[in-house]
Structures are given as C-alpha cells and as structure tokens.
C-alpha positions in Angstrom: 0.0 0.0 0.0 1.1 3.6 -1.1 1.8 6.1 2.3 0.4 8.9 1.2 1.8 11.4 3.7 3.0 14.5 1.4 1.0 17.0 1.0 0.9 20.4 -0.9 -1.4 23.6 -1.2 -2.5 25.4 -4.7 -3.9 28.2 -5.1 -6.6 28.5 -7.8 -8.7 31.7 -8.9 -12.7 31.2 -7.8 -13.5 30.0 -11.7 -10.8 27.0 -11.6 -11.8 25.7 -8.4 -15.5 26.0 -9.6 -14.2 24.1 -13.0 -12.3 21.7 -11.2 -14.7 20.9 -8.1 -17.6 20.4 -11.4 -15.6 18.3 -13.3 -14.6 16.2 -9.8 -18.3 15.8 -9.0 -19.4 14.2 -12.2 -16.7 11.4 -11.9 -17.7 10.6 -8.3 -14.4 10.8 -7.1 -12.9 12.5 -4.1 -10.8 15.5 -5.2 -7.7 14.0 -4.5 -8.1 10.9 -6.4 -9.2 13.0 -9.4 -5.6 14.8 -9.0 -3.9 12.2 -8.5 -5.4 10.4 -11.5 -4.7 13.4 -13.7 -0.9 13.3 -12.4 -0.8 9.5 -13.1 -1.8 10.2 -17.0 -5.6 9.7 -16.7 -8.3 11.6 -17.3 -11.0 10.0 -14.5 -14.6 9.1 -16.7 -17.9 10.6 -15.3 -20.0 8.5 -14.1 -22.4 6.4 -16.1 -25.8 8.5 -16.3 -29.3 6.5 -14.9 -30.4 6.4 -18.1 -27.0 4.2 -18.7 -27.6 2.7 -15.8 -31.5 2.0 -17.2 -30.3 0.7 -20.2 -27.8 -1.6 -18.5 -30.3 -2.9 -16.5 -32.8 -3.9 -19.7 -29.8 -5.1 -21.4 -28.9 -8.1 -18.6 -32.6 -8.7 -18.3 -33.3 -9.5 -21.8 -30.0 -11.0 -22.2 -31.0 -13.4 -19.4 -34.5 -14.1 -20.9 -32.7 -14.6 -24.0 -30.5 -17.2 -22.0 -33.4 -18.6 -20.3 -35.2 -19.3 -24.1 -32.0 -20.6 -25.4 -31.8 -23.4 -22.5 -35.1 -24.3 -22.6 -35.4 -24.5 -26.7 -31.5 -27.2 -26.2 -33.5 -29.0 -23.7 -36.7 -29.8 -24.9 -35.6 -29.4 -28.5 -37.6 -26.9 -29.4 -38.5 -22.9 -28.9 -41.1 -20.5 -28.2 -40.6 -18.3 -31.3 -43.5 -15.8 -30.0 -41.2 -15.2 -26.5 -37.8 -15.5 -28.7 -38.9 -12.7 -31.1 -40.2 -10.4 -28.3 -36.6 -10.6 -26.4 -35.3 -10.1 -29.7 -37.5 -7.3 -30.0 -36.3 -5.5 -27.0 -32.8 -6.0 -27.7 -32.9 -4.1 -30.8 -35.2 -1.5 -29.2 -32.1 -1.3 -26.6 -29.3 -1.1 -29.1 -31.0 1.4 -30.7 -31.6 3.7 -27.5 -27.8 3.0 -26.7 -26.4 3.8 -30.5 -29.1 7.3 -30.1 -27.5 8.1 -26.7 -23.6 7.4 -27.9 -24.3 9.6 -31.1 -25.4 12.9 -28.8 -23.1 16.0 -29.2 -21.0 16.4 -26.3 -20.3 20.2 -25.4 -16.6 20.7 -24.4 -15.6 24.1 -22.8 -12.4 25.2 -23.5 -11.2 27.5 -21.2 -8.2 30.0 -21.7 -6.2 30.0 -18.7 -4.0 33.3 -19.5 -1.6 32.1 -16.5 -1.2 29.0 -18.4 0.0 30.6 -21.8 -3.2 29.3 -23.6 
C-alpha cells in the first residue's frame, strides 16, 4: 500500500476551483483521487448517467430471458418463437436507444487559462 503522507497547497482563482470541483463531481471521485489520477496520466470518466444505468439494466434482463429461451429450446428441443422474437425485439429497441445516446453532441468548454499561456 502507497503512504500517502505529502501534501501540498495550490492556489486557484474562484473559476478554476469552480471548474475543477464540477468536473470532480461528475466522476464521483474524491478531489484527490481525481488529481492524483490526472498526475498519473488519466483523465477520471464521469460517471455512467441512470439512463446508462436503465439501459444496462434492460440489457442483462433480456439478455437473461434470452438465455433462459436458449436453455429451454437445447432442452426440450424446441422454442417458443413468440417469446424469442419479443426478447429479440427488445434488444434491438435497446441497441437502438444506446447507439441514439452514444451519437449525442458532447459540449466541451475550452477554457483559456491566460496564467497558463493558452
């Protein structure tokens, strides 16, 4: 295990603590370890939305029914094509609300730090 028993103070104007302390809270991650990821190289994801979440959720569902079908149609030998084509049904439904989401414009605000040369 790391000691983590340095520490060091910055000072930032009220608009890049605002900015950082925003972009902190929509990866769920403690200030710190959002630092320390950006020192390491990484730029920390934001969380998954609840609509991801939602979708997620659908997708193991009807992937399990789909499952469910599939082991039930190898054991008896045969498959209930009205059940089978409404999973299949909702899976496409869901890859089309997740292909829909993905393709959303993404707003990126570039900010000009003039202390920073930029």
């Amino acid at each position: 295990m790391l000691k983590r028993n340095k520490s060091f103070l910055i000072r930032l104007s009220q608009d890049e603590l605002t900015q950082l302390n925003n972009d902190v809270e929509k990866t769920g991650l403690s200030r710190e370890s959002y630092v320390r990821s950006l020192i390491n190289g990484y730029i920390p994801a934001a969380r998954p939305s609840n609509d991801f979440q939602k979708v997620l959720y659908f997708l193991r569902i009807t992937s399990n029914n789909l499952n469910q079908i599939a082991m039930i149609a190898n054991k008896n030998g045969n498959i209930n094509a009205e059940e089978y084509a409404l999973e299949v049904q909702n899976l496409k439904m869901l890859i089309l609300e997740i292909k829909q989401e993905q393709s959303k414009a993404i707003k990126i605000n570039y900010g000009c730090h003039q202390d920073m040369g930029h």
